[in-house]
C-alpha positions in Angstrom: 0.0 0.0 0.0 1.4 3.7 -0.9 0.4 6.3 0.8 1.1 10.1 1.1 1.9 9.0 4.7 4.7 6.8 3.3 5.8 8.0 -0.1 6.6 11.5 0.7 9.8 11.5 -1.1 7.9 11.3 -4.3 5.6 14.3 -4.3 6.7 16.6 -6.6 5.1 19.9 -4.8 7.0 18.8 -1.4 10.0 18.6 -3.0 9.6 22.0 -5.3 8.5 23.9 -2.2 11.7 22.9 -0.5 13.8 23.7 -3.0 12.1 27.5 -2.7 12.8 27.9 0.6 16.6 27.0 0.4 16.7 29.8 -1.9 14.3 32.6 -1.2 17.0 34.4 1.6 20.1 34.4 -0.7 18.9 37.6 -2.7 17.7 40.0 -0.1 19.3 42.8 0.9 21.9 43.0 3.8 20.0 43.1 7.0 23.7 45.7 7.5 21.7 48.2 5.6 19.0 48.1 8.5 18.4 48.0 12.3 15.9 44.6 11.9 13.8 44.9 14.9 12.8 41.6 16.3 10.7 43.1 19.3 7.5 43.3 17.3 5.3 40.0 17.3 2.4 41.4 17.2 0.7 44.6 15.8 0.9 46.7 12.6 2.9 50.0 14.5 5.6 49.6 16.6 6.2 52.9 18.6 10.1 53.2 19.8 10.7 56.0 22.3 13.6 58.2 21.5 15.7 60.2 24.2 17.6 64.1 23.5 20.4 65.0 24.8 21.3 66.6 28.1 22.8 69.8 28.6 25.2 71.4 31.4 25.0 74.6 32.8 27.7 76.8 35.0 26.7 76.1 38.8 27.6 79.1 41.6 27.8 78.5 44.9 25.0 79.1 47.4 22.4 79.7 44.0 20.1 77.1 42.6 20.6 75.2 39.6 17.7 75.2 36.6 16.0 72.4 36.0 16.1 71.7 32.4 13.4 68.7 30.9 15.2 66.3 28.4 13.5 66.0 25.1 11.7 63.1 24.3 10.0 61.6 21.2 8.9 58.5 19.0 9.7 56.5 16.0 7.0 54.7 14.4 7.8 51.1 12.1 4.8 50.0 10.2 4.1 46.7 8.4 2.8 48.0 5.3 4.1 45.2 2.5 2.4 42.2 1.6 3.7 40.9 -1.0 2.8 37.6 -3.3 3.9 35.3 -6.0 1.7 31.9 -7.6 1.7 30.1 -10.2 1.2 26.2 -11.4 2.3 23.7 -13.7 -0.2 21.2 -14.9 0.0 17.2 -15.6 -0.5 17.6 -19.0 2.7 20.1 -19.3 4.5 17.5 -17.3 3.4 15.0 -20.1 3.5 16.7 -23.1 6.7 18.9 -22.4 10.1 18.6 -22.1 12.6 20.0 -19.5 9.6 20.8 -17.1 11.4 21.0 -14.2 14.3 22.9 -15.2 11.5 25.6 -16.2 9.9 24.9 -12.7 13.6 25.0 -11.5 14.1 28.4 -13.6 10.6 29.8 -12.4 11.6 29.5 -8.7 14.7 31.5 -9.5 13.1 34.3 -11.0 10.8 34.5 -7.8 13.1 34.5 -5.8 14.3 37.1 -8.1 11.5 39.5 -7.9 10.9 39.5 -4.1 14.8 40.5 -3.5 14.1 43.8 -6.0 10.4 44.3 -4.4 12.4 44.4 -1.1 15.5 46.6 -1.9 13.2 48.7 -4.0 11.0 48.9 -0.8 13.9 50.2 1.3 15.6 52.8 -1.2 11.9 54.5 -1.3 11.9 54.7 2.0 15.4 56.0 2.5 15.5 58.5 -0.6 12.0 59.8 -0.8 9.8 59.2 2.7 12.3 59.1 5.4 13.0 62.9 4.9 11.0 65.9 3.7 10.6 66.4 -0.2 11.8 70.1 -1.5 13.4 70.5 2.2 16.8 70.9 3.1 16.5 68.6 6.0 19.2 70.4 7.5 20.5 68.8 11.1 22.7 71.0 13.6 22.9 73.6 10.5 23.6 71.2 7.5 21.6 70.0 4.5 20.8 66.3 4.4 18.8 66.8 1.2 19.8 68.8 -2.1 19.7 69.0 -5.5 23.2 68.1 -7.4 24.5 71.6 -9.1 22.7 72.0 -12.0 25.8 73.8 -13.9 26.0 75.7 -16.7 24.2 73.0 -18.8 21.7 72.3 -16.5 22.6 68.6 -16.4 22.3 68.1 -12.6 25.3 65.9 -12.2 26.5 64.8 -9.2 30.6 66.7 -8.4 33.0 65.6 -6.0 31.5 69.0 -4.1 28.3 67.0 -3.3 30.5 64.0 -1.8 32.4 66.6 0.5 29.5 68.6 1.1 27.3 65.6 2.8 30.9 64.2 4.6 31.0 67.6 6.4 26.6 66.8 7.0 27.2 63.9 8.8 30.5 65.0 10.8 28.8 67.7 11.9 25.6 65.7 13.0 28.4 63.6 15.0 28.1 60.6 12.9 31.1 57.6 12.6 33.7 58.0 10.5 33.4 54.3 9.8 30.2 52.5 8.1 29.3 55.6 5.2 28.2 54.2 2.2 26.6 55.6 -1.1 23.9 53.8 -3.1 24.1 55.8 -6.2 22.7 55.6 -10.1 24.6 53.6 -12.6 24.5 57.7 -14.9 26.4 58.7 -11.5 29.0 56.0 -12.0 29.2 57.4 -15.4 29.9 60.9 -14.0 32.1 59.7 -11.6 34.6 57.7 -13.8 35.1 60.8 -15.5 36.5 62.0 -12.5 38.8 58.9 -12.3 41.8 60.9 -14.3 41.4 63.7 -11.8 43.6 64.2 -9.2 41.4 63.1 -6.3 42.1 60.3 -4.0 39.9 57.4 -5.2 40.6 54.2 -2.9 39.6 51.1 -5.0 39.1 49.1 -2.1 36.2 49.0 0.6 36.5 50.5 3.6 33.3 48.7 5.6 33.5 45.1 4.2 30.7 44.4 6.0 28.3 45.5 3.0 29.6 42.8 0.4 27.5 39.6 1.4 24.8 37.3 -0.4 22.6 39.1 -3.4 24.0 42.2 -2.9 27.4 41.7 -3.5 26.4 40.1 -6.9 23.9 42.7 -7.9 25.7 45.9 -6.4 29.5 47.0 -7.7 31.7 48.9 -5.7 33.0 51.4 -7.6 35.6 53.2 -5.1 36.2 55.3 -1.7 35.7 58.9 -2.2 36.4 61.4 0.9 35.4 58.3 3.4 32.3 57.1 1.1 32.2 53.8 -0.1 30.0 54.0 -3.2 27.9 51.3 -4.5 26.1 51.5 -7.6 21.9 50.5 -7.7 19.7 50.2 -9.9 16.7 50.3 -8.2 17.0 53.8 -6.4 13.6 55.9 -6.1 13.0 58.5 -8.8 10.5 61.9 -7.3 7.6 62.1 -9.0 7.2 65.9 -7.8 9.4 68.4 -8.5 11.8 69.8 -5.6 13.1 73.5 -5.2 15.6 73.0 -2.3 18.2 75.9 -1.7 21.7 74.4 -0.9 25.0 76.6 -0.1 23.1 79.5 -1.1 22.2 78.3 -4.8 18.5 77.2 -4.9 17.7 74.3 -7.6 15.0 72.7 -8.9 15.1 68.4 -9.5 12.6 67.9 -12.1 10.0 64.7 -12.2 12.2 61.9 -12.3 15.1 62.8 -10.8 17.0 59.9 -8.9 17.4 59.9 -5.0 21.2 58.8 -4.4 21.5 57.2 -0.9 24.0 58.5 1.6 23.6 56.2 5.4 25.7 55.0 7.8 26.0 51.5 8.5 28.7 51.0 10.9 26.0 48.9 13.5 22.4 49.3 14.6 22.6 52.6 16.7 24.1 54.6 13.7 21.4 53.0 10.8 19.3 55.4 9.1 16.4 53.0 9.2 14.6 49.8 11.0 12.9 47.1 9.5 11.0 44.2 10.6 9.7 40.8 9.4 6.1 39.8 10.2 6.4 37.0 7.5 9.6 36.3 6.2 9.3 34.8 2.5 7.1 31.4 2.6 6.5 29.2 0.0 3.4 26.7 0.2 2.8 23.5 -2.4 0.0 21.7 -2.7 -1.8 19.3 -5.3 -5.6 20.5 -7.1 -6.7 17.5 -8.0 -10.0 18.6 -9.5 -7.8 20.6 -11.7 -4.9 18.1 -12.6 -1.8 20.2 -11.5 0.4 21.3 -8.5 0.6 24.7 -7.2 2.7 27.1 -5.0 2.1 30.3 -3.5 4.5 32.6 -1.3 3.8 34.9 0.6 5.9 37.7 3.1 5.1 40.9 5.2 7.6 43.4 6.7 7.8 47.2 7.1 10.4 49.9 7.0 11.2 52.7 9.4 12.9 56.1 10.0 15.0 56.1 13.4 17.9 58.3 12.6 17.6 61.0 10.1 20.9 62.5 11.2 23.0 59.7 9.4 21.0 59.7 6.0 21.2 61.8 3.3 20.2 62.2 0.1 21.3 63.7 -3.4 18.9 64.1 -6.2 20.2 64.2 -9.6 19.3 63.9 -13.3 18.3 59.9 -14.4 20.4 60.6 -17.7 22.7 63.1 -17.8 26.2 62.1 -17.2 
């Protein structure tokens, strides 16, 4: 007698599904590039409470000393993906056709595939566009986080070794690490910025924060070089505005016109320095089963998780043209 009970190694959805799961983790991005939150089992919004700083005051003698309140705030992360992917293959197919289940093989690539670029694409929106204020400087302790690249003479809106220094001295003065900055910038960036290769800048061609370079991203990212302490990564899948910003930046105001890309400036030395938080309420699940009324095995996956904003002062953003180089 044979039985699901005792045949398991021969059902062809049990084994597919498995072969999904081993896969589905490889291509995400880095959890480096986040602070993933793991005290959130339950709930849609997690509120994190968030602490100023203290300040000292000259003390005399025989006078009282003011009592100053600390300031106090919250950070909200929200589960707000749901994300999918289905599909079949039917007996007939698996009669009738050859090399099936390399194509089923294949198919399970190419979701895997599309829930790593749903995810990164997820978390460059959130860092370039919705973390920080559109057509706002977002300036911390005096200094822009958020500009437009200098237009020029041309108008081309290229991003110049200014911009680099300019968001170096942003963060140093907002009192983050040295260590962990890293750029996510346009491939038509890399393009401006290998023209700068024969100038006399110092370009080190080899990471600083190896940390970065693991899994999918390392295969899908290139490292170009380190520029004034920036490691810069290229992306594909960086956010373009689909309003037009005026910001005003050293004086100069410019205006990024519909479909201008957000570059990505963070710090990912560890969690306390990460621009953003994430969590996982479902983390990629794939589910076979047999439909026997309709002659053919199925597979669905499924995953939630949410992104966050919990440091503003170590992200920063430069918007510049999506073709000019």
């Amino acid at each position: 007698m044979q039985l699901t009970s005792n045949t398991a190694a021969f059902i062809e959805a049990q084994q597919y599904s498995q072969f999904i799961l081993a896969n589905l983790h490889d291509g995400l991005l880095p959890s480096t590039f986040y602070r993933n939150v793991s005290d959130f089992p339950a709930g849609t919004t997690l509120n994190i409470k968030v602490v100023g700083a203290a300040t000292v005051q000259d003390v005399e003698e025989d006078k009282a000393v003011t009592y100053n309140p600390i300031d106090t705030s919250t950070v909200t992360l929200a589960i707000t993906d749901y994300i999918g992917d289905a599909w079949y293959v039917s007996d007939v197919l698996r009669q009738d056709g050859a090399q099936i289940e390399q194509l089923m093989a294949m198919r399970g690539v190419e979701s895997t595939r599309a829930i790593q670029e749903d995810f990164e694409s997820k978390f460059l929106k959130v860092a370039g566009i919705t973390a920080q204020t559109a057509g706002n400087k977002n300036a911390i302790n005096g200094f822009d986080h958020r500009w437009v690249a200098d237009a020029g003479a041309d108008n081309s809106y290229k991003m110049g070794l200014s911009d680099f220094i300019d968001m170096k001295l942003a963060f140093d003065k907002a009192n983050v690490p040295q260590a962990g900055r890293i750029v996510l910038v346009d491939p038509v960036v890399e393009a401006t910025l290998n023209k700068l290769a024969g100038a006399t800048v110092s370009m080190d061609r080899n990471p600083s924060f190896q940390g970065v370079l693991e899994n999918g991203f390392s295969r899908d990212h290139k490292f170009l070089f380190n520029l004034f302490g920036w490691d810069i990564y290229t992306s594909s899948r960086l956010p373009t505005i689909t309003a037009a910003e005026t910001i005003s930046h050293n004086g100069t105001s410019e205006t990024a016109p519909i479909g201008s890309v957000a570059n990505v400036f963070m710090n990912v030395l560890d969690d306390s320095t990460k621009p953003l938080m994430g969590a996982w309420r479902q983390m990629p699940k794939v589910e076979g089963d047999r439909n026997k009324d309709l002659a053919r095995d199925e597979f669905v996956t499924r995953a939630r998780y949410g992104f966050g904003r919990q440091r503003p002062e170590s992200l920063g953003v430069v918007l510049t043209s999506a073709s000019n180089y």
